[in-house]
C-alpha positions as CSV (number, residue, x, y, z in Angstrom):
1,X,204.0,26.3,15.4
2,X,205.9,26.5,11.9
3,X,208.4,23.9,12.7
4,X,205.8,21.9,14.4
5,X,204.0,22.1,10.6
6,X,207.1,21.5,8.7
7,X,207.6,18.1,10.9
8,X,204.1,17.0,10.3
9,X,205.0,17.5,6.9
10,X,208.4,16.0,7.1
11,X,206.7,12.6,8.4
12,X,204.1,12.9,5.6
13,X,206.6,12.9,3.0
14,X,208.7,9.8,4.7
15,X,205.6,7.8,4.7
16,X,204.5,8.6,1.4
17,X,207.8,7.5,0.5
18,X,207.4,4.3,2.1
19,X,203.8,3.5,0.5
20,X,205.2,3.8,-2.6
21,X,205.6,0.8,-4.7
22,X,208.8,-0.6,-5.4
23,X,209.5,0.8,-8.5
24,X,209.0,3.9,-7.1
25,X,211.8,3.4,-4.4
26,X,214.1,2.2,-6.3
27,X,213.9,5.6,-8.8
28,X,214.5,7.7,-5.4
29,X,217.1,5.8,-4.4
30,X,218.7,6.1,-7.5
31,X,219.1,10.2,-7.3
32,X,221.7,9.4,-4.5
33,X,225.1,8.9,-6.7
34,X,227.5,9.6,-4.0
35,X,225.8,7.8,-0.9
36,X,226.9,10.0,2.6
37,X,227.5,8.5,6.0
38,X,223.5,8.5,8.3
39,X,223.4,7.8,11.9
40,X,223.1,4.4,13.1
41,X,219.0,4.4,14.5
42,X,219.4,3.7,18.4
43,X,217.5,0.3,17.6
44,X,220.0,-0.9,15.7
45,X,222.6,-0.6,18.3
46,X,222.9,-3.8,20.5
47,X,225.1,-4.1,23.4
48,X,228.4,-5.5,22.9
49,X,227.7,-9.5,23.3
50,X,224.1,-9.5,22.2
51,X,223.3,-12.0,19.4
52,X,222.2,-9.8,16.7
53,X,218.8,-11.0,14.4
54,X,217.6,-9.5,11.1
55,X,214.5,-7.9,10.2
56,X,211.6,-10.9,9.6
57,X,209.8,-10.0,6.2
58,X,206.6,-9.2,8.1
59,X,202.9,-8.6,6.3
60,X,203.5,-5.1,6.5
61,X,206.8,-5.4,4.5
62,X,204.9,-7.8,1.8
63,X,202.0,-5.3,1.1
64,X,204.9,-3.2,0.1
65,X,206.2,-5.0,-2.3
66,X,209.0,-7.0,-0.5
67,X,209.5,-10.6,-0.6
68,X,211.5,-13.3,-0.4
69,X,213.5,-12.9,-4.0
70,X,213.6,-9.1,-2.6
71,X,214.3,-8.7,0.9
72,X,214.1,-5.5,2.2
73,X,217.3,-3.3,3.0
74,X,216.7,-1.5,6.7
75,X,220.4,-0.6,7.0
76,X,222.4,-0.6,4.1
77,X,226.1,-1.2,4.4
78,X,225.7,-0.4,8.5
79,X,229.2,-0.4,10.4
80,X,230.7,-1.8,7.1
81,X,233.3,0.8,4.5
82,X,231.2,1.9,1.3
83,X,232.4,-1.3,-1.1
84,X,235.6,-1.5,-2.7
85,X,236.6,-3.6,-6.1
86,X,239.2,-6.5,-5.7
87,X,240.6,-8.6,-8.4
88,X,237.6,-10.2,-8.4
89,X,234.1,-9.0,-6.8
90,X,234.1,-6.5,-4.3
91,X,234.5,-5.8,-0.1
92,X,232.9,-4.3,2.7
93,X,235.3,-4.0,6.1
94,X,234.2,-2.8,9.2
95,X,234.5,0.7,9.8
96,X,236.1,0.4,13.5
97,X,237.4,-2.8,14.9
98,X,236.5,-6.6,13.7
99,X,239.9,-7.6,14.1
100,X,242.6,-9.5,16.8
101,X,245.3,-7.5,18.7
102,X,247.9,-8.4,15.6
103,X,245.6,-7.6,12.9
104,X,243.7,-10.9,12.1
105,X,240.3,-10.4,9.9
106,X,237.9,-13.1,9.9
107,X,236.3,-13.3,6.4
108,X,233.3,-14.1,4.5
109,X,233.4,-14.6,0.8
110,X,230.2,-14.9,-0.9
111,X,229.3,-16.1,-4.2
112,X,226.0,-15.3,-6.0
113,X,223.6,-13.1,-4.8
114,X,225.7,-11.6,-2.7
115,X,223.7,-8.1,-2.7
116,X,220.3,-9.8,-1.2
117,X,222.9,-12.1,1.0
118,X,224.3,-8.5,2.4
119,X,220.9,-7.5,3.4
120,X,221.1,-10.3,6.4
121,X,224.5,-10.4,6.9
122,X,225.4,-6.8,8.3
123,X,222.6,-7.0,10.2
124,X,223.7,-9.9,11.9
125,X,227.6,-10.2,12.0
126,X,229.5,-9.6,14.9
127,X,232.4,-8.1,12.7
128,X,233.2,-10.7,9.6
129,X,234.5,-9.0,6.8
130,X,232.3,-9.5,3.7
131,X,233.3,-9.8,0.4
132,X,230.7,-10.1,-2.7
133,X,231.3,-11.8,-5.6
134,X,228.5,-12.4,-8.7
135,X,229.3,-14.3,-12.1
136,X,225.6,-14.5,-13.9
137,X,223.9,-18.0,-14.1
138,X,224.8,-21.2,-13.6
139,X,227.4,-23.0,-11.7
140,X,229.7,-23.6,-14.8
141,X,230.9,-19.3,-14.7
142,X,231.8,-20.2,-11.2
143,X,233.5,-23.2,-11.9
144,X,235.5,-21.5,-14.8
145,X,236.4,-18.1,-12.9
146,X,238.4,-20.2,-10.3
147,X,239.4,-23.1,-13.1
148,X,243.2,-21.9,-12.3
149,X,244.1,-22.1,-8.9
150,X,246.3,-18.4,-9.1
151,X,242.7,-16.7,-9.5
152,X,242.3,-17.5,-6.1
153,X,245.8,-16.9,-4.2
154,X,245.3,-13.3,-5.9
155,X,242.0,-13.1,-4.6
156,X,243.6,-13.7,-0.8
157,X,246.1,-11.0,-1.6
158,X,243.5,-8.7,-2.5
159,X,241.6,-8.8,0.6
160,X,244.5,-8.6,2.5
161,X,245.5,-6.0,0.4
162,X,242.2,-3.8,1.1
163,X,242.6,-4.9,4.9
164,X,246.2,-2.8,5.4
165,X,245.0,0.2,3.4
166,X,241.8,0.2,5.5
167,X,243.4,-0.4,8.6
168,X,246.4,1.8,7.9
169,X,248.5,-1.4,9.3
170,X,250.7,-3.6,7.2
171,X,249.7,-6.7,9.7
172,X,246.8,-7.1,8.4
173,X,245.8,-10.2,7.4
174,X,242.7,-12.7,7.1
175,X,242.7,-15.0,10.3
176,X,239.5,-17.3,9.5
177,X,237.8,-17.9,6.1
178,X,234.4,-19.2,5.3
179,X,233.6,-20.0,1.4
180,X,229.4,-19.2,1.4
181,X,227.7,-19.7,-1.8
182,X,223.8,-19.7,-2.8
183,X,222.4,-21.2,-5.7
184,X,224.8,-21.7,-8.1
185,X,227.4,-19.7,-5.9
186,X,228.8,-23.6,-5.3
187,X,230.6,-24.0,-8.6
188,X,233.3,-21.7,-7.4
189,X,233.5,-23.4,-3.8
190,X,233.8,-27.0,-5.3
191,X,236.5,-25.6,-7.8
192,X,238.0,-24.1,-5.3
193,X,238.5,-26.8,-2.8
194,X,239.8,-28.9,-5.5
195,X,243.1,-27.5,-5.0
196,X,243.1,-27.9,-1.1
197,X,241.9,-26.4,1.5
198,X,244.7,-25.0,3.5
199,X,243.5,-21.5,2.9
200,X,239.3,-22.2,3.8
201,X,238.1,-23.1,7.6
202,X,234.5,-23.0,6.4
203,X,232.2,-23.7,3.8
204,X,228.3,-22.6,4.0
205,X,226.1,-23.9,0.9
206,X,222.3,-21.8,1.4
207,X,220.5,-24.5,-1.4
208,X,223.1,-25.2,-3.8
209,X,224.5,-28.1,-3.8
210,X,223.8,-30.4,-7.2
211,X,225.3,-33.9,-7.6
212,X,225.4,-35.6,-11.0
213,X,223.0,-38.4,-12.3
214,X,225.0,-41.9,-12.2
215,X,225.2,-43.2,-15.6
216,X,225.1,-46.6,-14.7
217,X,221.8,-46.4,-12.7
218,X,218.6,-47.7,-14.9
219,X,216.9,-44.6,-14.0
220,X,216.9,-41.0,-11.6
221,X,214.1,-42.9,-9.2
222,X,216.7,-44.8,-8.0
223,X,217.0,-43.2,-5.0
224,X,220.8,-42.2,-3.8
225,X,222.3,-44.8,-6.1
226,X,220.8,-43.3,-9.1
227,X,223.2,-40.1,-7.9
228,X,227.0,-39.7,-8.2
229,X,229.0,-37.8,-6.1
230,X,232.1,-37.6,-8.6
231,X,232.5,-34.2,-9.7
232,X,231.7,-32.9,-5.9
233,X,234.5,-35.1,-4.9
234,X,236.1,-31.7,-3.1
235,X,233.2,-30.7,-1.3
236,X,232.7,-34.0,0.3
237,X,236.3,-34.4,1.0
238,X,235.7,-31.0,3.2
239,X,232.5,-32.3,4.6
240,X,234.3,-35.3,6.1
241,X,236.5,-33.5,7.6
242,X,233.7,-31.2,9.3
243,X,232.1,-34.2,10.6
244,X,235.5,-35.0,12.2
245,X,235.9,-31.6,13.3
246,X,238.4,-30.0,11.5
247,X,236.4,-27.8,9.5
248,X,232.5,-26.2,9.6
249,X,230.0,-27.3,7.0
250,X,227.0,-26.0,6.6
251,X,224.8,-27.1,4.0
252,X,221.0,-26.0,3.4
253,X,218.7,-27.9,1.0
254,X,215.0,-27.0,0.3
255,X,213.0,-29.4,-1.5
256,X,213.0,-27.6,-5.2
257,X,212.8,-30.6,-7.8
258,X,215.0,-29.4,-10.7
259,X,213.5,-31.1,-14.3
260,X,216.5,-32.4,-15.3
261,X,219.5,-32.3,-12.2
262,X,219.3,-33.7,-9.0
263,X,218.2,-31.4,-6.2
264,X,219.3,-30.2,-3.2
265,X,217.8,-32.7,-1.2
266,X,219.2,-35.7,-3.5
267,X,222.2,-34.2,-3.0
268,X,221.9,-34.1,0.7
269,X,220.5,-37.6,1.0
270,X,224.3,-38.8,-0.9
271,X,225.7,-36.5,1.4
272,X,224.6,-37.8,4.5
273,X,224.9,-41.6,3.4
274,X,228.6,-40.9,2.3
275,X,229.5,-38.9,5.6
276,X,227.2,-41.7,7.9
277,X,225.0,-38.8,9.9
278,X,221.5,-39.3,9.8
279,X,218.8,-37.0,9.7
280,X,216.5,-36.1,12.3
281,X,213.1,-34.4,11.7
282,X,211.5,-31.8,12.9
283,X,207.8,-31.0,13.4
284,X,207.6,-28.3,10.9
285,X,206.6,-25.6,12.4
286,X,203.7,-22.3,11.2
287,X,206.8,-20.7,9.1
288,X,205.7,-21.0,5.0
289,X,209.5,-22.6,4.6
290,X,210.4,-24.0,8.1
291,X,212.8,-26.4,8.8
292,X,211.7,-30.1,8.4
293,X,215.3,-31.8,9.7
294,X,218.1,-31.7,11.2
295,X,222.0,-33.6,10.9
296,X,224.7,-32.8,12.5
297,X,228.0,-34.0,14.1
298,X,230.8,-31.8,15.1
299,X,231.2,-29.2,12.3
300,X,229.3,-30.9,9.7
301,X,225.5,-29.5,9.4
302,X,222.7,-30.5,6.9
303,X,219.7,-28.2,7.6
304,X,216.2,-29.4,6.0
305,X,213.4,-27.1,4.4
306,X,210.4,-27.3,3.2
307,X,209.4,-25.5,0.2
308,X,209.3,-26.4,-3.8
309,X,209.6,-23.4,-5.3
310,X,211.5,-20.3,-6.1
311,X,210.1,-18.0,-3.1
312,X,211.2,-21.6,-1.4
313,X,215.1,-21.0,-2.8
314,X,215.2,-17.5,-1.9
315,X,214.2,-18.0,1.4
316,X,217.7,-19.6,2.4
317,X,219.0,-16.6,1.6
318,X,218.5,-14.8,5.2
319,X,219.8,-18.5,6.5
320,X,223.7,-16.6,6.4
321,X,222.1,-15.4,9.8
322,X,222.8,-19.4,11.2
323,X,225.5,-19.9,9.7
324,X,226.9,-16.3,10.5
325,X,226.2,-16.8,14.5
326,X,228.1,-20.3,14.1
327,X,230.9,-19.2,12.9
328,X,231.5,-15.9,14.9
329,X,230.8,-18.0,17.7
330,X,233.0,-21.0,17.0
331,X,236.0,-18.4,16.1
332,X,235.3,-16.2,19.0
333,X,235.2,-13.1,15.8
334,X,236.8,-9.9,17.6
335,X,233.7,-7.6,17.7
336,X,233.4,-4.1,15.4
337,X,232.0,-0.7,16.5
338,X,228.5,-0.9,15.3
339,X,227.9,2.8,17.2
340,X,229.1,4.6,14.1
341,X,227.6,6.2,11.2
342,X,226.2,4.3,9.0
343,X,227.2,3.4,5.2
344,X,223.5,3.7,3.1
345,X,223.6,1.0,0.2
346,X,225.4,1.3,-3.3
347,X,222.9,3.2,-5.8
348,X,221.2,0.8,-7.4
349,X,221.1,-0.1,-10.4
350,X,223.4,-1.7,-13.2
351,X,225.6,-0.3,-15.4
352,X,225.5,-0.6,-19.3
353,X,228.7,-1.2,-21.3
354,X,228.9,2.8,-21.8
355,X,228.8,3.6,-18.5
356,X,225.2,4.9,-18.2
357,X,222.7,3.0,-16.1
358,X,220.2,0.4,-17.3
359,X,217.2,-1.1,-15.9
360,X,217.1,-4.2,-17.8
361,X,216.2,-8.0,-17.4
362,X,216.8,-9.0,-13.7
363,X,218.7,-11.5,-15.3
364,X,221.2,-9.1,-15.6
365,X,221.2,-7.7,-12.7
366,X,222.8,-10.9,-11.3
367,X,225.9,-9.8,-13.0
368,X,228.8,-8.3,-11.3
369,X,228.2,-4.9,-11.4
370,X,232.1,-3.6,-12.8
371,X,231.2,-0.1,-10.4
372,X,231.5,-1.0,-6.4
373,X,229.2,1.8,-6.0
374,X,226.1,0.2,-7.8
375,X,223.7,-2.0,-6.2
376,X,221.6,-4.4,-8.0
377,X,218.1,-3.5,-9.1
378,X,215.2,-5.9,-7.0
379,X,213.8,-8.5,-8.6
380,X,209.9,-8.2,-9.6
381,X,207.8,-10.4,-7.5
382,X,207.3,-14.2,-8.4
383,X,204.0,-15.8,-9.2
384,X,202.8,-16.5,-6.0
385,X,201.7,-20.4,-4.4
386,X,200.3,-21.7,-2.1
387,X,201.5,-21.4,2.0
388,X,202.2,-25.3,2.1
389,X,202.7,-26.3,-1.7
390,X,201.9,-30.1,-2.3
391,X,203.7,-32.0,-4.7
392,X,201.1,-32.1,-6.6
393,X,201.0,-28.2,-6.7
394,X,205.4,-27.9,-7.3
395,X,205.9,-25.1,-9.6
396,X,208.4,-25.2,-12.3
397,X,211.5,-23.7,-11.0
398,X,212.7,-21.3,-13.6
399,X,216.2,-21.6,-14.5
400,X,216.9,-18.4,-12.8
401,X,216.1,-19.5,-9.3
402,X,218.1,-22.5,-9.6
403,X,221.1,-23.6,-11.8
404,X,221.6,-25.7,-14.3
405,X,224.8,-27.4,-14.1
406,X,227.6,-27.5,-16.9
407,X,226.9,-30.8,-19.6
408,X,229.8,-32.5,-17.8
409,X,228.0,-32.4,-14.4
């Protein structure tokens, strides 16, 4: 009868815990400095060629606080290492397995948000390695971190670095590479690509990609010939060669009007008249942001959302989920061990200059955090809007939900 009691109890407390509000959880969580190994739930171990799926954010995880500029974490790191720093950003390997018989990792480098990007991604992946990297606001820090072409060759040594003293084996080595970016995330992958693409087989952009206004056009209502596609001139270079199948692109747009860049879906609509694949729509379906179109021809995809605001640009966040199951299923990605213990998520938090923690703007909390054992703090809910905004009803996009793009762009 006693322990019978003390597990009524137990469940109490766990519940209680759950009810809390968000702040709350995120104080608890915050006791844990030195996160320990849990057991992987039974639920969360599929069978060995079962297509995994996240979490939906259900009503139940929205009374709680959760939404879609905060996704909730059911797993933390999973099957993946506790994070580890690199040159630049940080990694997460599989614990077991996720590689070839001669050592070959297949690897997913993601820029900008990459902690609410993890949340779907090692709940989905097959056995990608994942590596995080976050440079604050805009798509210029992006574009200056990789303005030398070095900062990326010693990036590709690091990983590969981290891979043989994970493994234990001097062969390994990174077999397939995807470049994924949200938001402003696509400053890096255009800079990048500028100085080839030898290195990348993939590129995924989850609502950030921005052309430039055309100078010569009498005005922005112009449609596609009031855009110009020059300083992307590397990313469309890549998408060609998608759409002739020697690459993947994915590409995700929602239908955000920035006040004074083109959007997304500008961007796409240049895109797709460049390339020569046209769209094709889709009844939109119940979802508050489902997909409204579709292009695609051999590795070259443009998905379509709906949506014009930021809970709109957050939700192409959990999109890594496609783009994930595309890729892992196009490279045939050598399967990890997902019956192991499982890695709980970095503390979170970010770090002030001095080393102690802050909880300070969530502006900030964008920012690389310089200890791989921190985890940024959530984001505090947007204002809300209606299910199916009208474009009468757009919101003004705050400049943290969607970049602003260098003066030269």
């Amino acid at each position: 009868m006693a322990l019978g009691l003390l597990g009524v109890a137990g469940v109490a407390i766990v519940s209680g815990l759950r009810a809390e509000p968000v702040s709350r959880a995120a104080a608890f969580f915050r006791r844990f400095s030195a996160p320990t190994a849990v057991a992987a739930p039974a639920e969360l171990k599929p069978a060995a060629n079962e297509l995994l799926h996240a979490e939906p954010l259900s009503d139940e995880l929205k009374k709680k606080g959760y939404h879609e500029c905060f996704p909730h974490d059911p797993m933390g790191l999973g099957p993946y290492t506790p994070f580890k720093n690199l040159s630049m950003g940080r990694i997460a390997i599989p614990q077991v397995g996720g590689h070839t018989p001669d050592m070959g990792f297949d690897v997913l480098i993601q820029f900008h948000g990459h902690s609410p990007v993890r949340k779907t991604f090692v709940q989905v992946t097959r056995g990608l390695v994942y590596v995080g990297i976050d440079k604050g606001l805009g798509s210029g820090p992006y574009s200056d971190a990789f303005g030398n072409p070095d900062v990326f060759t010693a990036l590709l040594k690091s990983i590969e670095a981290a891979l043989k003293r994970q493994s234990g084996d001097p062969r390994a080595h990174i077999r397939k590479l995807a470049l994924s970016a949200w938001s402003a995330g696509y400053g890096a992958v255009n800079e990048i690509l500028k100085y080839g693409d030898d290195r990348v087989d993939a590129v995924v952009l989850l609502d950030g990609l921005h052309a430039a206004w055309n100078p010569a056009a009498a005005s922005h209502d112009a449609g596609i010939s009031s855009l110009s596609s020059l300083p992307l001139g590397p990313t469309f270079r890549f998408a060609k060669k998608a759409a002739r199948g020697e690459k993947w692109f994915v590409f995700t747009h929602s239908e955000v009007v920035p006040e004074t860049y083109p959007s997304t879906r500008q961007t796409a609509d240049l895109l797709l008249a460049e390339v020569g694949v046209p769209r094709t729509g889709i009844a939109p379906g119940k979802e508050r942001f489902s997909q409204t179109s579709t292009a695609d021809l051999e590795g070259f995809h443009v998905w379509g959302f709906r949506g014009s605001n930021e809970h709109a640009h957050c939700s192409h966040v959990p999109l890594i989920e496609r783009a994930v199951h595309l890729l892992e299923g196009a490279w045939q990605t050598p399967a990890m061990d997902r019956n192991v213990p499982f890695t709980p998520a970095p503390v979170l938090g970010v770090p002030a200059a001095d080393g102690a923690e802050t909880t300070g703007s969530p502006l900030a909390a964008a920012l690389t955090p310089p200890r791989a054992d921190l985890e940024l703090l959530p984001r505090p809910a947007p204002q809300d809007e209606p299910v199916n905004p009208q474009p009468s009803e757009v919101e003004a996009v705050p400049p943290a939900a969607v970049e602003r793009p260098r003066p030269e762009e």
